[in-house]
MDAnalysis code that builds the backbone (N, CA, C; Angstrom):
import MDAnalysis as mda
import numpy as np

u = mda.Universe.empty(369, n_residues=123, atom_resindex=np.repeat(np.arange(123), 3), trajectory=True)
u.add_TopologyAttr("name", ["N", "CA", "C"] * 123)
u.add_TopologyAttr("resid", np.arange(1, 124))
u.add_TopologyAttr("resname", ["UNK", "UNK", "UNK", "UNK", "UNK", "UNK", "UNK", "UNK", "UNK", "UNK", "UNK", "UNK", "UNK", "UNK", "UNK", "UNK", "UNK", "UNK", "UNK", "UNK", "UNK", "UNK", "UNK", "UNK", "UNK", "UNK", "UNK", "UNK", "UNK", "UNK", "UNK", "UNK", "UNK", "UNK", "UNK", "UNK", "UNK", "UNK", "UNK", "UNK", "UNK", "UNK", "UNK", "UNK", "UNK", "UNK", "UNK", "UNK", "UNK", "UNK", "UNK", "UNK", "UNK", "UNK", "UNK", "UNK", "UNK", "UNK", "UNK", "UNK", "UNK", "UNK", "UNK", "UNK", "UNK", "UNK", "UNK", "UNK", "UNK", "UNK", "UNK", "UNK", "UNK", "UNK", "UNK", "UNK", "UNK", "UNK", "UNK", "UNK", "UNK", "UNK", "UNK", "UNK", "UNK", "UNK", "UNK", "UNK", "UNK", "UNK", "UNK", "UNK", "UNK", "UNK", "UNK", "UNK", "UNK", "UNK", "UNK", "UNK", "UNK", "UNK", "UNK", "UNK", "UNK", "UNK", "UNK", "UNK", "UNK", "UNK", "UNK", "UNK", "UNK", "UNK", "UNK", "UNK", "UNK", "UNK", "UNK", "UNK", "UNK", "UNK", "UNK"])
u.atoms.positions = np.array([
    [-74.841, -30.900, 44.359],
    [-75.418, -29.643, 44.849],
    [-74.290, -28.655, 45.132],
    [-74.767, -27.398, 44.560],
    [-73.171, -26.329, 44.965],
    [-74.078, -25.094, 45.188],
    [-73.471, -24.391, 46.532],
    [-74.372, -23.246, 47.196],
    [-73.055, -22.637, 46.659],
    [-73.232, -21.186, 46.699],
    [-72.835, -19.928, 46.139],
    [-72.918, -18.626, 47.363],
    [-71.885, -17.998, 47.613],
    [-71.990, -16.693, 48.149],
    [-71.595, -15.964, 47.553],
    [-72.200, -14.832, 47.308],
    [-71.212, -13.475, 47.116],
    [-70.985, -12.671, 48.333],
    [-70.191, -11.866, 47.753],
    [-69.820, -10.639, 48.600],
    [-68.503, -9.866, 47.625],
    [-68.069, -8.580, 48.942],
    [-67.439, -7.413, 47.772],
    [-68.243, -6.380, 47.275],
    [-69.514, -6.558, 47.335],
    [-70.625, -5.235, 46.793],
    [-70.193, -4.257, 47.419],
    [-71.141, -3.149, 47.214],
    [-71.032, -1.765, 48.007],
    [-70.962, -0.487, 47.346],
    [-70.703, 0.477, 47.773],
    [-70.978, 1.908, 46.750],
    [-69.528, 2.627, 46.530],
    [-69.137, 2.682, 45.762],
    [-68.424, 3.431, 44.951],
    [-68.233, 4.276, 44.224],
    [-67.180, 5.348, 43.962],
    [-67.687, 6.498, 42.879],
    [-67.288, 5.943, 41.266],
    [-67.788, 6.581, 40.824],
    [-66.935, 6.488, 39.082],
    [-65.996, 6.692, 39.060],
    [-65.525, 5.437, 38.109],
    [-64.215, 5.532, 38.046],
    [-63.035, 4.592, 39.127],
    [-63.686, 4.165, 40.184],
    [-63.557, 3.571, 41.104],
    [-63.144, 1.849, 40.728],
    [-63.173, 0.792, 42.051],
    [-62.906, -0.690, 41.399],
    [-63.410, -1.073, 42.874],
    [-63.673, -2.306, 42.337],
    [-64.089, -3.585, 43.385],
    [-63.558, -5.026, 43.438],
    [-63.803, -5.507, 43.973],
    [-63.650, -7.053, 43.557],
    [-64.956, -8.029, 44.029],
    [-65.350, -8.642, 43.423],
    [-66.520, -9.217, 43.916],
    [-65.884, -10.644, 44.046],
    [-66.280, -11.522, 44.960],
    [-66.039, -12.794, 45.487],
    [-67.388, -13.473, 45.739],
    [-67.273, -15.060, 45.092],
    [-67.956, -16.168, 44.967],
    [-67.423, -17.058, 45.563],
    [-67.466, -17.978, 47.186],
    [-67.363, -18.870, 47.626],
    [-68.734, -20.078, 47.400],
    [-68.099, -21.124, 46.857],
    [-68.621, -22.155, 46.495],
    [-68.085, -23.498, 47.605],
    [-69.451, -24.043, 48.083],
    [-69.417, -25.534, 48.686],
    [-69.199, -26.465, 47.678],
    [-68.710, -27.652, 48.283],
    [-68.963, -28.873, 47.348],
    [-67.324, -29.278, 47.050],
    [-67.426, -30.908, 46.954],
    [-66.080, -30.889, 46.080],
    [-65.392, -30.578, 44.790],
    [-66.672, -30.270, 44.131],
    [-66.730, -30.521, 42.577],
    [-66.547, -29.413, 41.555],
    [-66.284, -28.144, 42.436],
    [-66.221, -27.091, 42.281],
    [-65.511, -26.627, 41.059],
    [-64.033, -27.558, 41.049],
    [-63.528, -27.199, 39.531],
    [-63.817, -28.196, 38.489],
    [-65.462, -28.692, 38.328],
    [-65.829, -29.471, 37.277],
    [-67.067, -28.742, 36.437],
    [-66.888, -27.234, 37.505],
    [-68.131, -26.548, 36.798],
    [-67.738, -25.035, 36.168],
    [-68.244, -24.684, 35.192],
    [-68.156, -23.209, 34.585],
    [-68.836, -22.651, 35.455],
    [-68.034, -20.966, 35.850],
    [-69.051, -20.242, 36.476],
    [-69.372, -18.591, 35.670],
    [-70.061, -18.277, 36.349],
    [-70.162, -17.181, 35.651],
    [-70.800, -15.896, 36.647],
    [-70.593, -14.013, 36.080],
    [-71.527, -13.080, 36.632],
    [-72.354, -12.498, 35.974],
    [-73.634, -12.352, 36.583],
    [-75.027, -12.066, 35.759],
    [-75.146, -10.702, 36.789],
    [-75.694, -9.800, 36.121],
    [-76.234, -8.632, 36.847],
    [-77.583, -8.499, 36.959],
    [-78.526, -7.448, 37.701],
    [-79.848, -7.216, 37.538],
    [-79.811, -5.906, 37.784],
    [-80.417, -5.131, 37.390],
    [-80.837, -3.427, 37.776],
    [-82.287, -3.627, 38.044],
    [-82.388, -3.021, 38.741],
    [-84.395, -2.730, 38.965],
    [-84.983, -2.214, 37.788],
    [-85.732, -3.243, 37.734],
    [-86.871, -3.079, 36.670],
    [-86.102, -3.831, 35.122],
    [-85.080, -3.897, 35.235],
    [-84.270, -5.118, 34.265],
    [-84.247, -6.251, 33.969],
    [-83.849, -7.263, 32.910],
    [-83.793, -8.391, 32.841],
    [-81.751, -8.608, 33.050],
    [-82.051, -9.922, 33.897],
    [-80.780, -9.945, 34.663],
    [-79.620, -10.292, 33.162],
    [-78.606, -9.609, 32.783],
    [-77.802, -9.684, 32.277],
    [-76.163, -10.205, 31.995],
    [-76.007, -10.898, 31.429],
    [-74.573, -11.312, 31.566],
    [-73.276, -10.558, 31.640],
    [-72.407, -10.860, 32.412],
    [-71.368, -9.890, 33.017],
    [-70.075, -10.805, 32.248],
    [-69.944, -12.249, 32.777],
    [-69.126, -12.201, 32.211],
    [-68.768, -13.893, 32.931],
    [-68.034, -14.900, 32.015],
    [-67.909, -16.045, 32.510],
    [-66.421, -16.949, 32.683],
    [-66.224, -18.130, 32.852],
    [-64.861, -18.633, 32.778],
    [-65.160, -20.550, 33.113],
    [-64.280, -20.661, 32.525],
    [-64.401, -22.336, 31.997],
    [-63.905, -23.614, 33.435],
    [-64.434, -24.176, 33.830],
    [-63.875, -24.860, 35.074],
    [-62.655, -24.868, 35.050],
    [-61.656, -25.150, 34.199],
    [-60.221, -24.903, 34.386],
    [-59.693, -23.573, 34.405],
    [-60.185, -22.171, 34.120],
    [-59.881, -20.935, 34.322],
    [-59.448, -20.746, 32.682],
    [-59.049, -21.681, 31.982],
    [-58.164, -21.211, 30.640],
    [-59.031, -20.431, 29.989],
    [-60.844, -20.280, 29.856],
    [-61.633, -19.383, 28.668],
    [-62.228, -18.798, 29.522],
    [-61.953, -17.595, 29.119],
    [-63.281, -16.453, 29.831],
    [-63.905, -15.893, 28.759],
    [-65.120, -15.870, 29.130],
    [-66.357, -14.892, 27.808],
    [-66.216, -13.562, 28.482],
    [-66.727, -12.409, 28.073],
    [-66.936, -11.184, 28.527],
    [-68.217, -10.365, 28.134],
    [-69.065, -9.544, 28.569],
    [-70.322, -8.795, 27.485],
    [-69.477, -7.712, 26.509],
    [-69.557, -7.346, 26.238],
    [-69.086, -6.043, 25.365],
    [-68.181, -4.827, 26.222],
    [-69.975, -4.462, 27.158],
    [-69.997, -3.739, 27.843],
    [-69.352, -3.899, 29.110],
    [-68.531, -4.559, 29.222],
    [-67.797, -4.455, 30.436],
    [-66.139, -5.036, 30.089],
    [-66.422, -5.495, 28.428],
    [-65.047, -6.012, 28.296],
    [-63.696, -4.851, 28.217],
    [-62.310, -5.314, 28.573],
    [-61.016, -4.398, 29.192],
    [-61.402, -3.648, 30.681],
    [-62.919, -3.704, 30.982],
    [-62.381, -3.551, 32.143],
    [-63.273, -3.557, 33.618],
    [-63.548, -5.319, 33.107],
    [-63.695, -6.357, 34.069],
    [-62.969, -7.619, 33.666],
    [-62.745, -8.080, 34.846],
    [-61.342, -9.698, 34.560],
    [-62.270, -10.355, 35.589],
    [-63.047, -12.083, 35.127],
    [-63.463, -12.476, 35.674],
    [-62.151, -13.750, 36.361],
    [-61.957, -14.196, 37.346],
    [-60.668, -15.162, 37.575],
    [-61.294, -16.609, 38.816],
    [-60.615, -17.593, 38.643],
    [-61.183, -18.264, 40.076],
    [-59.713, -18.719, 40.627],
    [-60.180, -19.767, 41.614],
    [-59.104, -20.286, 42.575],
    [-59.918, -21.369, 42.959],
    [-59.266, -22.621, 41.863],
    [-59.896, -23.891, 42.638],
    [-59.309, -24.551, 43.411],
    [-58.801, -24.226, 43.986],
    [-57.909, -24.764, 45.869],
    [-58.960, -23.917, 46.663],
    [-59.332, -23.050, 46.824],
    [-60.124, -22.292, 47.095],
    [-61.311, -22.282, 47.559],
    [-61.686, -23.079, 46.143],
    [-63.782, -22.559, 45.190],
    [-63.998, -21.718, 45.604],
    [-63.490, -20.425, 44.996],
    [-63.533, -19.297, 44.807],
    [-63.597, -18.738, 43.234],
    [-64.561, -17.865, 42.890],
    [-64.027, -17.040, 41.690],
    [-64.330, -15.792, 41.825],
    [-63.532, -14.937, 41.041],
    [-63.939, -13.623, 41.374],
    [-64.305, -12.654, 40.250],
    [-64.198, -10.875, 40.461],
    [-64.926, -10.590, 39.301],
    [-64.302, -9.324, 39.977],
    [-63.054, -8.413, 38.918],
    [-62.231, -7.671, 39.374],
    [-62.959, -6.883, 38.648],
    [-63.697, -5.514, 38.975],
    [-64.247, -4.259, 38.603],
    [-63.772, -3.277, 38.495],
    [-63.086, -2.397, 37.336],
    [-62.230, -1.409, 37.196],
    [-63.193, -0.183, 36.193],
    [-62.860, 0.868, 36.649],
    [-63.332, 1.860, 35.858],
    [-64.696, 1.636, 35.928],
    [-65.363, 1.687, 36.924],
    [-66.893, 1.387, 37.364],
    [-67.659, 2.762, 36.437],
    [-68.727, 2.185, 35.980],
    [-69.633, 3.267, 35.312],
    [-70.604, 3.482, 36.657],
    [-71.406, 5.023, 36.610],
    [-72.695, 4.756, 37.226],
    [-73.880, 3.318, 36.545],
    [-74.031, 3.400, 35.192],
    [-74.899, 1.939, 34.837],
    [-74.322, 0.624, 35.078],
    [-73.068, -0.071, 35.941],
    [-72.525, -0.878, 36.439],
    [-73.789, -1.008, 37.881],
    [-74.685, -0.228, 38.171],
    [-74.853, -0.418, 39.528],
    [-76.433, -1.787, 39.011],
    [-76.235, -2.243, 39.779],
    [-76.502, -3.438, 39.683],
    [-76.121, -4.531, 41.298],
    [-77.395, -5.595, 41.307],
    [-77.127, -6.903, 42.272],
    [-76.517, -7.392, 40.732],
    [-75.481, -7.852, 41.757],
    [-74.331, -9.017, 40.716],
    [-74.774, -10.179, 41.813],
    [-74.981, -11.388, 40.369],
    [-75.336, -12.710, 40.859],
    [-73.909, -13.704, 40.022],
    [-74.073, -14.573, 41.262],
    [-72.356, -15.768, 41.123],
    [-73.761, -16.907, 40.000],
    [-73.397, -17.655, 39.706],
    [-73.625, -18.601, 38.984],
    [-73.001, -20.320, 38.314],
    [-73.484, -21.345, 38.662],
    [-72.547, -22.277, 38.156],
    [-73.542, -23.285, 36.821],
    [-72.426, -23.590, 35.997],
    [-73.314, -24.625, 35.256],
    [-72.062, -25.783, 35.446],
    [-72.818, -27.059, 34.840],
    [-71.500, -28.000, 34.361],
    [-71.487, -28.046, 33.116],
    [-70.645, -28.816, 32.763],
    [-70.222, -28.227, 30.813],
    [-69.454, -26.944, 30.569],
    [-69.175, -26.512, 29.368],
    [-68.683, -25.499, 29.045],
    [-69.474, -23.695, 29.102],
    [-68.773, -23.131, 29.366],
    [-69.284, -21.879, 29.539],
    [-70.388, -21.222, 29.211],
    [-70.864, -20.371, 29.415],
    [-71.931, -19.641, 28.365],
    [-72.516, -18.204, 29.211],
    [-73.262, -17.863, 28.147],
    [-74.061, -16.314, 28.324],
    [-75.150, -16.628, 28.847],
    [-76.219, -17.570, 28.859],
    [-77.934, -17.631, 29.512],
    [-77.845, -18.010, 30.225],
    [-78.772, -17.074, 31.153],
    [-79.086, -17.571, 32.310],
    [-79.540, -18.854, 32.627],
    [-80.557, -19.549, 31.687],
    [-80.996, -20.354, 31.787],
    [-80.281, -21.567, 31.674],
    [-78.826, -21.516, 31.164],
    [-78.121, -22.490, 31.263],
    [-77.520, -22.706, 32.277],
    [-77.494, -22.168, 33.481],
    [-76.941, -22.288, 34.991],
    [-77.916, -22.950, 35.671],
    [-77.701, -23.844, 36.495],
    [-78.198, -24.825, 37.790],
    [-78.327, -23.827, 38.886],
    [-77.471, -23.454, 39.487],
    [-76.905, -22.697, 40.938],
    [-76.387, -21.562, 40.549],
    [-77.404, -20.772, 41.505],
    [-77.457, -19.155, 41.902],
    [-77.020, -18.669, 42.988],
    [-76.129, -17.713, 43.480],
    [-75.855, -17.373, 44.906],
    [-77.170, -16.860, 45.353],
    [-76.980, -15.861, 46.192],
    [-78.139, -14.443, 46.738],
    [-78.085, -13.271, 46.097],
    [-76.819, -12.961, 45.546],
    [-76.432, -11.818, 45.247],
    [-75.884, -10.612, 45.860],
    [-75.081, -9.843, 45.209],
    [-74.197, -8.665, 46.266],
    [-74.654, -7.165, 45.769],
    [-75.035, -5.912, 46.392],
    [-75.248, -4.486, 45.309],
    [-73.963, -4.168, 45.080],
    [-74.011, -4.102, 44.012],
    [-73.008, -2.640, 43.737],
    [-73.386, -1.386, 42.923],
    [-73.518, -0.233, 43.907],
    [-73.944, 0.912, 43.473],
    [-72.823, 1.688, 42.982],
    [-72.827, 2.196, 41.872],
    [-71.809, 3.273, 41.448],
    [-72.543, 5.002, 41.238],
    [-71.485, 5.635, 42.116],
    [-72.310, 7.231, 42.146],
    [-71.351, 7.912, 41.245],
    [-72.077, 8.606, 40.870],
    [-71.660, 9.588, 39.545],
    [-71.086, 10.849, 39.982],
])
């Protein structure tokens, strides 16, 4: 079993940066891929961007790749999700996520969900 927090949300202008943080329970923490999924209201929750239990592979969406860096810290169980050059359509609840096995884009391939954090970007 692995619980998930986020935090780091909040409002920002364009153009702006964040860092979002995922604290993870459990010992097992670096035996699992994690990943960030977004949601906008009235959206289907979308992939942000992922990284491999050892940190060596990260996936990215398109739309956020050069400039978002997803990273963890397994001394930690921590991973994070460095936000640069924020768009207003970045605004979004960003959700933490874990699977075991190797990485991926669906949602449906993740076990464990945090709560989620906002991040609003103003134009």
């Amino acid at each position: 079993q692995v619980q998930l927090v986020e935090s780091g949300g909040g409002l920002v202008q364009a153009g702006g940066s964040l860092r979002l943080s995922c604290a993870a329970s459990g010992r097992t923490f670096n035996s699992y891929a994690m990943a960030w999924f977004r949601q906008a209201p009235g959206k289907e929750r979308q992939f942000v961007a992922a990284i491999s239990w050892s940190g060596d592979n990260t996936y990215y969406a398109n739309s956020v790749k050069d400039r978002f860096t997803i990273s963890r810290d397994n001394a930690k169980n921590t991973v994070y999700l460095q936000m640069n050059s924020l768009k207003p359509e970045d605004t979004a609840t960003y959700y933490c996520a874990a699977k075991k096995g190797p990485l991926g884009d669906y949602p449906n391939w993740y076990d464990y969900w945090g709560q989620g954090t906002q991040v609003t970007v103003s134009s």
